[in-house]
PyMOL Python script that loads the backbone (N, CA, C, O; Angstrom):
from pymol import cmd

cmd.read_pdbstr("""\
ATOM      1  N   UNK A   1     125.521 126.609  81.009  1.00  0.00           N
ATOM      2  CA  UNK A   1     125.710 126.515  82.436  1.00  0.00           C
ATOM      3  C   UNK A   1     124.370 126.442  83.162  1.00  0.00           C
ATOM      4  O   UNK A   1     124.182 125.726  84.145  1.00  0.00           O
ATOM      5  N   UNK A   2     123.564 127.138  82.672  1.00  0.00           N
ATOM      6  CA  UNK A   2     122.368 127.374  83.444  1.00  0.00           C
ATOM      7  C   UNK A   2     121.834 125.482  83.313  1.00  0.00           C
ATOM      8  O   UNK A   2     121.303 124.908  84.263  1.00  0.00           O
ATOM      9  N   UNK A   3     122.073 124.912  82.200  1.00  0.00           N
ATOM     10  CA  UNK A   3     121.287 123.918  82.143  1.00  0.00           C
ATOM     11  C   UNK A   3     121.995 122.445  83.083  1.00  0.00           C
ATOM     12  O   UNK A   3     121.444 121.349  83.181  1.00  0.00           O
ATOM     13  N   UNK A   4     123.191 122.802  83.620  1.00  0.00           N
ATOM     14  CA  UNK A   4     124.105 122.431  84.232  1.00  0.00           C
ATOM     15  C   UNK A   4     123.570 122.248  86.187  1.00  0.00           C
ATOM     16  O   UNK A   4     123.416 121.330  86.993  1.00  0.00           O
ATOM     17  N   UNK A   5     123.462 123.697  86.165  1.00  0.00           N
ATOM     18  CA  UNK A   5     122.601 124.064  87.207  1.00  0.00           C
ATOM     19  C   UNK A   5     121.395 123.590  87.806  1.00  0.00           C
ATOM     20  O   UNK A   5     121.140 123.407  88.996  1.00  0.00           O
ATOM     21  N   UNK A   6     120.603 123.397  86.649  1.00  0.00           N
ATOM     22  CA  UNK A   6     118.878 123.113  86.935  1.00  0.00           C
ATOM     23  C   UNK A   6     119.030 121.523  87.035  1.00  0.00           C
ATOM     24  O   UNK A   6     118.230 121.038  87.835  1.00  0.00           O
ATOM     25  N   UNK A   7     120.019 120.441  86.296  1.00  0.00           N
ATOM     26  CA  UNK A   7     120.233 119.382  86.441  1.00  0.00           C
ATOM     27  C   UNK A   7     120.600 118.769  87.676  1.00  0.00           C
ATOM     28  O   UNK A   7     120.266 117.711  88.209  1.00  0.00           O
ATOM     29  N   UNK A   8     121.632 120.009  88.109  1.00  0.00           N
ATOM     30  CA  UNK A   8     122.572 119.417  89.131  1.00  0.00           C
ATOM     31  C   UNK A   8     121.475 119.789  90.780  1.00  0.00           C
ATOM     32  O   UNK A   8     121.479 119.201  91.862  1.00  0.00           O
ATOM     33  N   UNK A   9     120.707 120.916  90.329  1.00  0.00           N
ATOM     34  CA  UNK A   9     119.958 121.227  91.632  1.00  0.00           C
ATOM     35  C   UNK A   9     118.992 120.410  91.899  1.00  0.00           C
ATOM     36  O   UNK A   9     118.754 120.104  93.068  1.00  0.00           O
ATOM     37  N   UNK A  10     118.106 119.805  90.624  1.00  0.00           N
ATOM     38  CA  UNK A  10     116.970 118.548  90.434  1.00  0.00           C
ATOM     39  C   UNK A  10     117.274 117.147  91.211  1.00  0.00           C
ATOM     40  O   UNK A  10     116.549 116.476  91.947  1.00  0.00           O
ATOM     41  N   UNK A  11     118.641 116.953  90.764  1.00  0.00           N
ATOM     42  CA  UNK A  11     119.729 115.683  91.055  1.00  0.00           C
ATOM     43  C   UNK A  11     119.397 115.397  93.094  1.00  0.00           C
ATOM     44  O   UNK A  11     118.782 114.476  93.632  1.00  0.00           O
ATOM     45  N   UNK A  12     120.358 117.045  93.966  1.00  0.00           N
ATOM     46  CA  UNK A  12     120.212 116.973  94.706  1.00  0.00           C
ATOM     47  C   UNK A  12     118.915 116.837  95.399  1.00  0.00           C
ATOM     48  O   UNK A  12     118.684 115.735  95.896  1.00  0.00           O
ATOM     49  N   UNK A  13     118.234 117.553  95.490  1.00  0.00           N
ATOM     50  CA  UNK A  13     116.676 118.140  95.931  1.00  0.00           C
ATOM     51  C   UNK A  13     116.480 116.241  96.124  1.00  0.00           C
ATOM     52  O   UNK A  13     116.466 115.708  97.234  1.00  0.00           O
ATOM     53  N   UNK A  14     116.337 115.424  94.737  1.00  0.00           N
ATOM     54  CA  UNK A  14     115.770 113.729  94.568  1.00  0.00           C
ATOM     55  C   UNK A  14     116.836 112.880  95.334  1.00  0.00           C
ATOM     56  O   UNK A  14     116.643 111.815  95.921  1.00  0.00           O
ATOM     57  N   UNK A  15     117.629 113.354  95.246  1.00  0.00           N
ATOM     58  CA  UNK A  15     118.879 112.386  96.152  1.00  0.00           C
ATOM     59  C   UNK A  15     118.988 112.747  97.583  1.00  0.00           C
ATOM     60  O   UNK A  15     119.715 112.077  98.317  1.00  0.00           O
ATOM     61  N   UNK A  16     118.199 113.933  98.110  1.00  0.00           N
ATOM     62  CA  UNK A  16     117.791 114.692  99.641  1.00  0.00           C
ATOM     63  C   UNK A  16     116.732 113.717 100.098  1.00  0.00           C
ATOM     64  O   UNK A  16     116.943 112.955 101.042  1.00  0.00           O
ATOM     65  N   UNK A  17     115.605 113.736  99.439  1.00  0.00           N
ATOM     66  CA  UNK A  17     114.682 113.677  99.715  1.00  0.00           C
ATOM     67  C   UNK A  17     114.729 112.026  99.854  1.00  0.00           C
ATOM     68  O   UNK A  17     114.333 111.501 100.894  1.00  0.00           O
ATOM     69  N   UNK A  18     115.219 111.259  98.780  1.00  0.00           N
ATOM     70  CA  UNK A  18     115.258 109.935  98.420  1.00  0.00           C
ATOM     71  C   UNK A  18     116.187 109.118 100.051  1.00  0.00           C
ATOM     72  O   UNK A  18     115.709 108.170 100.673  1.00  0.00           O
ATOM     73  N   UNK A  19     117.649 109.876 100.435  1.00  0.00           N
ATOM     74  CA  UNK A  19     118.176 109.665 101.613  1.00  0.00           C
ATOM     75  C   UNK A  19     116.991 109.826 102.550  1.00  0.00           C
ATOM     76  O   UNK A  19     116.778 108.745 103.098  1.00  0.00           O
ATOM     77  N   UNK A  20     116.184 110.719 102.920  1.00  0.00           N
ATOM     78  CA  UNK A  20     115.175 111.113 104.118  1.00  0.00           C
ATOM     79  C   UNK A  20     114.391 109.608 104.118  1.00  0.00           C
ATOM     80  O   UNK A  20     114.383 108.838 105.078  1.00  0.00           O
ATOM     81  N   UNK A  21     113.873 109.423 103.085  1.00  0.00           N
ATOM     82  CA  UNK A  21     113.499 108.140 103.089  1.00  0.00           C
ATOM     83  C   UNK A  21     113.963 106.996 103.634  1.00  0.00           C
ATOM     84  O   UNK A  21     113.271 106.331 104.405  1.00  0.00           O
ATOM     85  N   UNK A  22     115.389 106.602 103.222  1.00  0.00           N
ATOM     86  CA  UNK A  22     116.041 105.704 103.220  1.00  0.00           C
ATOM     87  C   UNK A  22     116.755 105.915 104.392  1.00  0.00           C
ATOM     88  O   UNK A  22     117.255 104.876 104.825  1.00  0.00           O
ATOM     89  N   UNK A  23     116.963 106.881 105.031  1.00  0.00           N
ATOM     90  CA  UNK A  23     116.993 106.915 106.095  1.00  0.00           C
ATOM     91  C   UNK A  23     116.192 106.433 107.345  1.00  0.00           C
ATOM     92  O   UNK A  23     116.562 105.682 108.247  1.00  0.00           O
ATOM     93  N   UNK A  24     114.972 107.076 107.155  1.00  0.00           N
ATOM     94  CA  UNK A  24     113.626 107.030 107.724  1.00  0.00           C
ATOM     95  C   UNK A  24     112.724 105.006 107.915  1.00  0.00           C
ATOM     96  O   UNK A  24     111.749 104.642 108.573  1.00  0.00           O
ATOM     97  N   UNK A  25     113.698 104.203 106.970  1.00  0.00           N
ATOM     98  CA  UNK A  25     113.632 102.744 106.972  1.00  0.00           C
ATOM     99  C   UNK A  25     114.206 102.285 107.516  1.00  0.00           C
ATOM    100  O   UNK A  25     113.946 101.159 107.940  1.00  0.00           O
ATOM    101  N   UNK A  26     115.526 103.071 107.842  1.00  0.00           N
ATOM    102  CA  UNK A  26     116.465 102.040 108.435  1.00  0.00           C
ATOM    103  C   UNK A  26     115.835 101.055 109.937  1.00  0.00           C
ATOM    104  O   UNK A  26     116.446 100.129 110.471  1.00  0.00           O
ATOM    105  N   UNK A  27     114.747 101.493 110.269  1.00  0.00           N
ATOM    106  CA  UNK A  27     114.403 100.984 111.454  1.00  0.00           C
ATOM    107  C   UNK A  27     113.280  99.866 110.622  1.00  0.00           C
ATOM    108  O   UNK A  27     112.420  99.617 111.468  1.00  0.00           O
ATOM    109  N   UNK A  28     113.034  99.308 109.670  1.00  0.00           N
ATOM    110  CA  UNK A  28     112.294  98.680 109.053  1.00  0.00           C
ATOM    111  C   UNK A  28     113.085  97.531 108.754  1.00  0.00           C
ATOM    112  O   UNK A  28     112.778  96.359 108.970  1.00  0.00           O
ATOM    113  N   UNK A  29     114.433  98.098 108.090  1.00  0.00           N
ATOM    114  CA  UNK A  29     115.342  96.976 107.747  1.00  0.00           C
ATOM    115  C   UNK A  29     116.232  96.582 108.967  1.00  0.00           C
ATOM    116  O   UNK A  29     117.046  95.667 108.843  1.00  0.00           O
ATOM    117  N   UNK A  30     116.132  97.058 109.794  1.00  0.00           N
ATOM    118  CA  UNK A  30     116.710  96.802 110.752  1.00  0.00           C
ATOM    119  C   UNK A  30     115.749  95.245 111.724  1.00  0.00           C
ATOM    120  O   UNK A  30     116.322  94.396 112.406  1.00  0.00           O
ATOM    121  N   UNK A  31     114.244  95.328 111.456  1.00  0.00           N
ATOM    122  CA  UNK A  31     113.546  94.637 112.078  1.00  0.00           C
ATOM    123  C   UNK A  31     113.298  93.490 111.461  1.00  0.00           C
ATOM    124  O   UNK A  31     113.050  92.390 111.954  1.00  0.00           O
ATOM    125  N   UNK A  32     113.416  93.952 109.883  1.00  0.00           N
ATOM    126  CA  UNK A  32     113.238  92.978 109.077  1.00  0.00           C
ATOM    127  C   UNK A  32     114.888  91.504 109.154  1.00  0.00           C
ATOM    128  O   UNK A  32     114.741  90.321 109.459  1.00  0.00           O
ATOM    129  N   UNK A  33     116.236  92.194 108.767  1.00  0.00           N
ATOM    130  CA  UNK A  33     117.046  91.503 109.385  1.00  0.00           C
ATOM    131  C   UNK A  33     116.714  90.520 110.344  1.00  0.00           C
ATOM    132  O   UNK A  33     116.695  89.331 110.025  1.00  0.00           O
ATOM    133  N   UNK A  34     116.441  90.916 111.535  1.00  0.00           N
ATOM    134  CA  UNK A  34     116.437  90.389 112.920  1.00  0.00           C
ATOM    135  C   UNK A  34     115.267  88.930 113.233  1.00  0.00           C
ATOM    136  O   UNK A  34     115.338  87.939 113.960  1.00  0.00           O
ATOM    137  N   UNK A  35     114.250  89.451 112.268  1.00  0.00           N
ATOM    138  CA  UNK A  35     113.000  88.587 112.247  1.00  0.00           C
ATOM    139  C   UNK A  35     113.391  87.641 111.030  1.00  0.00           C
ATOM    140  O   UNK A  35     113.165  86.469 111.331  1.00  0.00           O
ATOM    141  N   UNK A  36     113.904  87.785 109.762  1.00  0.00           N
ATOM    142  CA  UNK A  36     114.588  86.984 108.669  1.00  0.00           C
ATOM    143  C   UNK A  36     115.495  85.469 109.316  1.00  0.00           C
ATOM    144  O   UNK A  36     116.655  85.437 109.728  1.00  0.00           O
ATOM    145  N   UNK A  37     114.636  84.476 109.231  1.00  0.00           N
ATOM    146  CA  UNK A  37     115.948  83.208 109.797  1.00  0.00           C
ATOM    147  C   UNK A  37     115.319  82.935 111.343  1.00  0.00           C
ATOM    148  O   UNK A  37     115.216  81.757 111.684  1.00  0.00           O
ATOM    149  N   UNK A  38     114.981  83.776 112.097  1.00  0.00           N
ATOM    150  CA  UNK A  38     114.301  84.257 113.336  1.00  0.00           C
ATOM    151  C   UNK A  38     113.536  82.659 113.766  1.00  0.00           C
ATOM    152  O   UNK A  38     113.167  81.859 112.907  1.00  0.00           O
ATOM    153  N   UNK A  39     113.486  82.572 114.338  1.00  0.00           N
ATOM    154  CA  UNK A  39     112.186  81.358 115.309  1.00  0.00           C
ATOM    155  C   UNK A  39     111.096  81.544 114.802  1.00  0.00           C
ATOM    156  O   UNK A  39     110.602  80.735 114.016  1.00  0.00           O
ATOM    157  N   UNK A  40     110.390  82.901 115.242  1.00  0.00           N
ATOM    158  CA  UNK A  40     109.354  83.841 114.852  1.00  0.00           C
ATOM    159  C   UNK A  40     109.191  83.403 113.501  1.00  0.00           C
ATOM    160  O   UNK A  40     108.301  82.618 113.173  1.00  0.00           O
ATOM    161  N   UNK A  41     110.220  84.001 112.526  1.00  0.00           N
ATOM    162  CA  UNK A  41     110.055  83.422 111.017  1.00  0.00           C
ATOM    163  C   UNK A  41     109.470  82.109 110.740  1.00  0.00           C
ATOM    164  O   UNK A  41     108.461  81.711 110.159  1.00  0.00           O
ATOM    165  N   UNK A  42     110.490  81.553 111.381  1.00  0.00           N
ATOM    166  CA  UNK A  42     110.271  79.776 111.081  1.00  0.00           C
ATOM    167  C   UNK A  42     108.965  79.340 111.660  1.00  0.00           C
ATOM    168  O   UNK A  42     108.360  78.386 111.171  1.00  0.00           O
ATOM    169  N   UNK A  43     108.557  79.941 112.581  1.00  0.00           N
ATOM    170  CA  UNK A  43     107.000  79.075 113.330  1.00  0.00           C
ATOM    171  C   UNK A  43     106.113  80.392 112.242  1.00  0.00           C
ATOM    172  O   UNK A  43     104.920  80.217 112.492  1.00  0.00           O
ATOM    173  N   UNK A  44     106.196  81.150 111.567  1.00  0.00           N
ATOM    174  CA  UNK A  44     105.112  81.919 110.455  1.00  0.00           C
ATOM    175  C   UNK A  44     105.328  81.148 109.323  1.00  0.00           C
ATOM    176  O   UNK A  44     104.322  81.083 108.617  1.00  0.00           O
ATOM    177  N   UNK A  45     106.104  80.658 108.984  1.00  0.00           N
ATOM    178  CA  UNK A  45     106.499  80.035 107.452  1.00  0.00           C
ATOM    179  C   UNK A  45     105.997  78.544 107.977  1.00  0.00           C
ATOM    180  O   UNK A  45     105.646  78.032 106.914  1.00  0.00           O
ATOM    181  N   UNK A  46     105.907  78.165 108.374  1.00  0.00           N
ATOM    182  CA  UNK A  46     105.779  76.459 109.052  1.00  0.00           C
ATOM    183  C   UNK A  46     104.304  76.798 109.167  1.00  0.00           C
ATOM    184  O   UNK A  46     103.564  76.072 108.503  1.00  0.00           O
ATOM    185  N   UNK A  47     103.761  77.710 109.845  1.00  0.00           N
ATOM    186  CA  UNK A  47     102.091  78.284 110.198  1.00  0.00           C
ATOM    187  C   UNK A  47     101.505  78.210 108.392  1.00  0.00           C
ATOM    188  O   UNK A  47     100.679  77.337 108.127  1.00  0.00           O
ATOM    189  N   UNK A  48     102.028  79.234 107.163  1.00  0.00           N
ATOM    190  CA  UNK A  48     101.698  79.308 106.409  1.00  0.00           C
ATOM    191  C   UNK A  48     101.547  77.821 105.543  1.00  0.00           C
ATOM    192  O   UNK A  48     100.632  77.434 104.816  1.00  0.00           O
ATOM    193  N   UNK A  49     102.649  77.256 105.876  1.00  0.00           N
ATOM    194  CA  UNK A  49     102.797  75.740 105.065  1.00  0.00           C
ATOM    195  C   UNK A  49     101.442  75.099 105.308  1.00  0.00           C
ATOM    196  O   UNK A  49     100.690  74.676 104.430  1.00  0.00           O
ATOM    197  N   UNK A  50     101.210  75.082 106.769  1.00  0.00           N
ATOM    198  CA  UNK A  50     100.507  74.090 107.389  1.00  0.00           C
ATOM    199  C   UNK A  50      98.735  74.667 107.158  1.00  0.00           C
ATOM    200  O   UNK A  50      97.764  74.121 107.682  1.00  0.00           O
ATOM    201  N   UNK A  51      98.690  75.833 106.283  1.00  0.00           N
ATOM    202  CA  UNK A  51      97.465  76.464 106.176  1.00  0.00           C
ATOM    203  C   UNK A  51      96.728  76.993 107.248  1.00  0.00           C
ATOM    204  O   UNK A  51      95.507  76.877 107.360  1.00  0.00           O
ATOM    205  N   UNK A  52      97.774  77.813 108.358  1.00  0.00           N
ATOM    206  CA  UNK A  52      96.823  77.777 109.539  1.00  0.00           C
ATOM    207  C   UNK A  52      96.849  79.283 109.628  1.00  0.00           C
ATOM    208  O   UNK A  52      96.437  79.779 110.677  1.00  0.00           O
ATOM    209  N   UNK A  53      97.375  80.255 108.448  1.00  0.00           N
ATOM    210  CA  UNK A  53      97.779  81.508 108.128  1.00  0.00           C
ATOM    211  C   UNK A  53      96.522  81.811 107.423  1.00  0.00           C
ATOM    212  O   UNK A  53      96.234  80.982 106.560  1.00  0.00           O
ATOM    213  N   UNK A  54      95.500  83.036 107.612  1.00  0.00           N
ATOM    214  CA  UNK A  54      93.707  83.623 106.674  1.00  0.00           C
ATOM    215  C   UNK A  54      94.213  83.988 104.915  1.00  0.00           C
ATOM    216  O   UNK A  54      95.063  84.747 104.450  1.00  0.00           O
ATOM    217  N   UNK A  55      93.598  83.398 104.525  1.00  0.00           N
ATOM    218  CA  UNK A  55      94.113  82.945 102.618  1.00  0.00           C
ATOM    219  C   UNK A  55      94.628  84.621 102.296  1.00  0.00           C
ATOM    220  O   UNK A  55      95.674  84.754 101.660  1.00  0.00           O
ATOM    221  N   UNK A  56      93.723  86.122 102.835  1.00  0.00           N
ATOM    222  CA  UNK A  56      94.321  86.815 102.579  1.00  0.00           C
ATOM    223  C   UNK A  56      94.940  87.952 103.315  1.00  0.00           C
ATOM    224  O   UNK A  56      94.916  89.182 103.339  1.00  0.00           O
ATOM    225  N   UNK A  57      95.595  86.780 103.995  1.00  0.00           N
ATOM    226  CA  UNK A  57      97.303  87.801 104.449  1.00  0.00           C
ATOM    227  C   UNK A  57      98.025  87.826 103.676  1.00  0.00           C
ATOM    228  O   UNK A  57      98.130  86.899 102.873  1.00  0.00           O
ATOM    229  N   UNK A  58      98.816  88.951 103.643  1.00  0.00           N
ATOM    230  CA  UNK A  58     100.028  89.184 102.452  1.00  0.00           C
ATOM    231  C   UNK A  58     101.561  88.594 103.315  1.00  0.00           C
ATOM    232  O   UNK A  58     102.082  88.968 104.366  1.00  0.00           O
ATOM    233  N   UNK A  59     101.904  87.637 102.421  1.00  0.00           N
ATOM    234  CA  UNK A  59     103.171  87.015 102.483  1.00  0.00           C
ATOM    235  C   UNK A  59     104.499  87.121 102.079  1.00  0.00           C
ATOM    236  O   UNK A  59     105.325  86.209 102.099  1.00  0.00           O
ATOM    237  N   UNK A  60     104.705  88.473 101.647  1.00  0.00           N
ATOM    238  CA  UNK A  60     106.040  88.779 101.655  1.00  0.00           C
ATOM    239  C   UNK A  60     106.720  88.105 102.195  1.00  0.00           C
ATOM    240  O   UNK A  60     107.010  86.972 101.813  1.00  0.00           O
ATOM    241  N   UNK A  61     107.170  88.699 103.307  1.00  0.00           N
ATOM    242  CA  UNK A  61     107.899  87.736 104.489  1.00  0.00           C
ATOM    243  C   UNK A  61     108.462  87.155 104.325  1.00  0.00           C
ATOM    244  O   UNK A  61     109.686  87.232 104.214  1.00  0.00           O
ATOM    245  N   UNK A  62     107.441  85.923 104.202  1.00  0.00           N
ATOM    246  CA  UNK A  62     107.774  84.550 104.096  1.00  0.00           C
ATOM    247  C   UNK A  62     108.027  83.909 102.595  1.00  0.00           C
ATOM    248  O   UNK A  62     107.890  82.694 102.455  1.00  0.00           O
ATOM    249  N   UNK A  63     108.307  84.535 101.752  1.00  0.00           N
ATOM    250  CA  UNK A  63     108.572  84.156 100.689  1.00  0.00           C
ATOM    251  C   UNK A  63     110.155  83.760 100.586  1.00  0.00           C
ATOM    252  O   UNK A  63     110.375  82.895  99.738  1.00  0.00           O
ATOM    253  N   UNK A  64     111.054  84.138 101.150  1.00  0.00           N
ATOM    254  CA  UNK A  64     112.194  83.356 101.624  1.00  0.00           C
ATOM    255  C   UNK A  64     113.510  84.449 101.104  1.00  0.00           C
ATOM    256  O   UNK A  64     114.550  84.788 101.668  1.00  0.00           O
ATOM    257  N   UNK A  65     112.823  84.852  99.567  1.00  0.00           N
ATOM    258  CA  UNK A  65     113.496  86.059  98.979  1.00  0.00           C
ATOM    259  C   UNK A  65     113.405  86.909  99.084  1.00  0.00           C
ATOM    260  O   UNK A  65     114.491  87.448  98.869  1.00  0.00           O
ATOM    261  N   UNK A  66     112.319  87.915  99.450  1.00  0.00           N
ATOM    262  CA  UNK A  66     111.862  89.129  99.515  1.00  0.00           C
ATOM    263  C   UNK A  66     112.915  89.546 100.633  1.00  0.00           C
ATOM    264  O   UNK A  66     113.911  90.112 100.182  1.00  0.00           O
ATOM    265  N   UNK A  67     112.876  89.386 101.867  1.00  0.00           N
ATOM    266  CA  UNK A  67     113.720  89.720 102.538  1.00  0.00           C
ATOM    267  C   UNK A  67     115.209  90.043 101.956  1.00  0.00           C
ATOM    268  O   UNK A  67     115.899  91.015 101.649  1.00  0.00           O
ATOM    269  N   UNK A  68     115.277  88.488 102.000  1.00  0.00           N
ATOM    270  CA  UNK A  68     117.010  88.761 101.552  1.00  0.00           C
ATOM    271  C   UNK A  68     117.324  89.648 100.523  1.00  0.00           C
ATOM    272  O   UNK A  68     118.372  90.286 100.621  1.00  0.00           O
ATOM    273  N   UNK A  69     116.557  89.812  99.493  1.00  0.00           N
ATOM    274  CA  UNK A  69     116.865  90.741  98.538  1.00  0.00           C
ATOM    275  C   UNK A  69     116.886  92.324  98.990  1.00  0.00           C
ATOM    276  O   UNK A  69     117.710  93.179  98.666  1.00  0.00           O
ATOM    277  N   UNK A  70     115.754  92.452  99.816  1.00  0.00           N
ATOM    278  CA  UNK A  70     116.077  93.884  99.943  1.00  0.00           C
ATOM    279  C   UNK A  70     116.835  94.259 100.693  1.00  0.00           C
ATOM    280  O   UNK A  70     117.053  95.467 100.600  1.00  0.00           O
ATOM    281  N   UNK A  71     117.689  93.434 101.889  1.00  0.00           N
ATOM    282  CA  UNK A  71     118.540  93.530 102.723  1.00  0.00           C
ATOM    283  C   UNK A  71     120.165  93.662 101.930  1.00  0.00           C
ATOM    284  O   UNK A  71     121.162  94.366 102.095  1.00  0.00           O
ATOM    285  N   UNK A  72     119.861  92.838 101.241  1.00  0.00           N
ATOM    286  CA  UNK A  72     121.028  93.045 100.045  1.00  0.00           C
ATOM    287  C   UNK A  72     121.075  94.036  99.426  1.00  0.00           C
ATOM    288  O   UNK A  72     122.143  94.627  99.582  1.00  0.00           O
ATOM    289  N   UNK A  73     120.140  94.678  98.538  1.00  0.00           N
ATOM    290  CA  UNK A  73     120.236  95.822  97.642  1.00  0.00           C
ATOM    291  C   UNK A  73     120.209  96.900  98.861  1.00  0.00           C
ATOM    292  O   UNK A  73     120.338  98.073  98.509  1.00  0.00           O
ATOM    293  N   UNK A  74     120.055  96.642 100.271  1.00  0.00           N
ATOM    294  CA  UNK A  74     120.570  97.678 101.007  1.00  0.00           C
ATOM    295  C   UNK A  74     121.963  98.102 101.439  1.00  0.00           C
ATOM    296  O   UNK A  74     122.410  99.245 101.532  1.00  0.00           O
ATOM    297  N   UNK A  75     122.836  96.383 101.801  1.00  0.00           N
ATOM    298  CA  UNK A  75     123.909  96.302 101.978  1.00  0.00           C
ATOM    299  C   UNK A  75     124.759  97.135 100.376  1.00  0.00           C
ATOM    300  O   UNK A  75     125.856  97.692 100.412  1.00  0.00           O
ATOM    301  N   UNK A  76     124.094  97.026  99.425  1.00  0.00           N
ATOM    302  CA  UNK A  76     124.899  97.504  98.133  1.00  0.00           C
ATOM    303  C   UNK A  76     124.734  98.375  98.091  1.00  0.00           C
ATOM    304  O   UNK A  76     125.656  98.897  97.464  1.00  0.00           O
ATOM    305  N   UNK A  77     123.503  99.608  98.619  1.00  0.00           N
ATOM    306  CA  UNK A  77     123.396 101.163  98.210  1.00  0.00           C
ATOM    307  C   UNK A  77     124.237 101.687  99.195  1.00  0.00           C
ATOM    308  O   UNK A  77     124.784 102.788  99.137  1.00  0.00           O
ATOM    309  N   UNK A  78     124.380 100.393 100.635  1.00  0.00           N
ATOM    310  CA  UNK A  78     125.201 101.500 101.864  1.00  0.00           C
ATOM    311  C   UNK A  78     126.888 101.751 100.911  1.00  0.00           C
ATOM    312  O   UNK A  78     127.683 102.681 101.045  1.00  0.00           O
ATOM    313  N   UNK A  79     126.992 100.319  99.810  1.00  0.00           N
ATOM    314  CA  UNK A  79     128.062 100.240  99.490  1.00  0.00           C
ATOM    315  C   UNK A  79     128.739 101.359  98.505  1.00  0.00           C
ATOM    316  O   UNK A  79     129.821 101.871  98.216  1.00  0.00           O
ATOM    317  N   UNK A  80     127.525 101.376  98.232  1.00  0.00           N
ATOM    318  CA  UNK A  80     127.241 102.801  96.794  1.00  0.00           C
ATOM    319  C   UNK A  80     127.701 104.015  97.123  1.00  0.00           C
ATOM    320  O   UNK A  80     128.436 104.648  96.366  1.00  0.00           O
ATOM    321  N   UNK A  81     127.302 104.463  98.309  1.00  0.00           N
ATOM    322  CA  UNK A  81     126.686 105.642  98.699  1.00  0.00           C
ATOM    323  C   UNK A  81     128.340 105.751  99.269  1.00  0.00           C
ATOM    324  O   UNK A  81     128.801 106.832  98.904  1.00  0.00           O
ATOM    325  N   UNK A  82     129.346 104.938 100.054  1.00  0.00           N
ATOM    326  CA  UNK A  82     130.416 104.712 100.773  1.00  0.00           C
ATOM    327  C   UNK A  82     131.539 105.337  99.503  1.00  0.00           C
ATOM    328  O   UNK A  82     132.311 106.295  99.464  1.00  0.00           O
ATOM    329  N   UNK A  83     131.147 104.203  98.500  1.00  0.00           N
ATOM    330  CA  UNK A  83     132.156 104.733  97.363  1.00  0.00           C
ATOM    331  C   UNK A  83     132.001 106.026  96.218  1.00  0.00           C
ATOM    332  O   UNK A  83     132.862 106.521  95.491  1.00  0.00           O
ATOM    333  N   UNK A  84     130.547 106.353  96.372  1.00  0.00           N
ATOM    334  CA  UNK A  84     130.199 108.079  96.051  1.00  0.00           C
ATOM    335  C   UNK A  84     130.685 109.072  96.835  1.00  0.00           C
ATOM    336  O   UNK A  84     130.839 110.224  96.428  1.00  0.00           O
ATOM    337  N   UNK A  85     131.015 108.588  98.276  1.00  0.00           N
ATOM    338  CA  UNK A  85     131.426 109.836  99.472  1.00  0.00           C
ATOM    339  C   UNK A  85     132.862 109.917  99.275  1.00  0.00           C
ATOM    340  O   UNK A  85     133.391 111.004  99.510  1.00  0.00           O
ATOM    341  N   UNK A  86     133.750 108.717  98.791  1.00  0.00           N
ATOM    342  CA  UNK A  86     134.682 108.916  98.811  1.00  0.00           C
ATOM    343  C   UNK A  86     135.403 108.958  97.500  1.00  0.00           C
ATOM    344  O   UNK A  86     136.619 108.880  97.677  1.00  0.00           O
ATOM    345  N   UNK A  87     134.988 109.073  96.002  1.00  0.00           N
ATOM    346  CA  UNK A  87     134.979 109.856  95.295  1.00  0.00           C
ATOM    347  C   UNK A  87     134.403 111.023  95.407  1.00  0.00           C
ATOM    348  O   UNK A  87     135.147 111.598  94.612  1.00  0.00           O
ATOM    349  N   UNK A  88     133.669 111.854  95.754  1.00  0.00           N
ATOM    350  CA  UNK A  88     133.455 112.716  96.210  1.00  0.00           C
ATOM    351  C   UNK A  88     134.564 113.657  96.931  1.00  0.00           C
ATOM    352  O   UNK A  88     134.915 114.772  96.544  1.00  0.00           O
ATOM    353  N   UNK A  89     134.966 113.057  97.902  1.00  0.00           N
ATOM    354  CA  UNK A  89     136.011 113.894  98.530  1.00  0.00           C
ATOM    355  C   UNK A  89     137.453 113.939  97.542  1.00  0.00           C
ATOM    356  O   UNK A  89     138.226 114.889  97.667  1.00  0.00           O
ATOM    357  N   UNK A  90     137.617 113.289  96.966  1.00  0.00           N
ATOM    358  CA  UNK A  90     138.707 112.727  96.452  1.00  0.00           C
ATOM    359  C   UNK A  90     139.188 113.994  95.461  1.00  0.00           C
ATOM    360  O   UNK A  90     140.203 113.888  94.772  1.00  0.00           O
TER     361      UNK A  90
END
""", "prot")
cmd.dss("prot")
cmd.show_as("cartoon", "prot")
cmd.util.cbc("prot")
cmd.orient("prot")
């Protein structure tokens, strides 16, 4: 039992702390969304094409995937986390 315990208390404490986080982004992914597809986007990605972007800026961004992917693996943890709460209660 005890080893039951120290697992299950480790578990929470990383899954506390890990939410605070993921919480604490939501205003990141929230901006990121909004700017993804955006005008803004399109005249930075059109800027980068056209070489008028300093060789070392970092281009996430505009890589076309980066976004979408993490917006996705967000839409799937909200999905995660939806069907853990409600096994959970269950």
């Amino acid at each position: 039992m005890e080893h039951h315990l120290d697992r299950a208390s480790l578990a929470v404490m990383q899954l506390s702390a890990a939410l605070d986080q993921y919480v604490a982004a939501q205003e990141s992914l929230h901006a990121l969304d909004s700017y993804y597809g955006s005008d803004e986007w399109k005249k930075d990605f059109a800027d980068d094409e056209s070489g008028l972007l300093p060789n070392d800026l970092q281009r996430g961004v505009l890589s076309e995937d980066a976004i979408w992917n993490v917006l996705e693996d967000s839409k799937e943890v909200n999905d995660r986390m939806r069907d853990i709460t409600s096994f959970c209660k269950g």
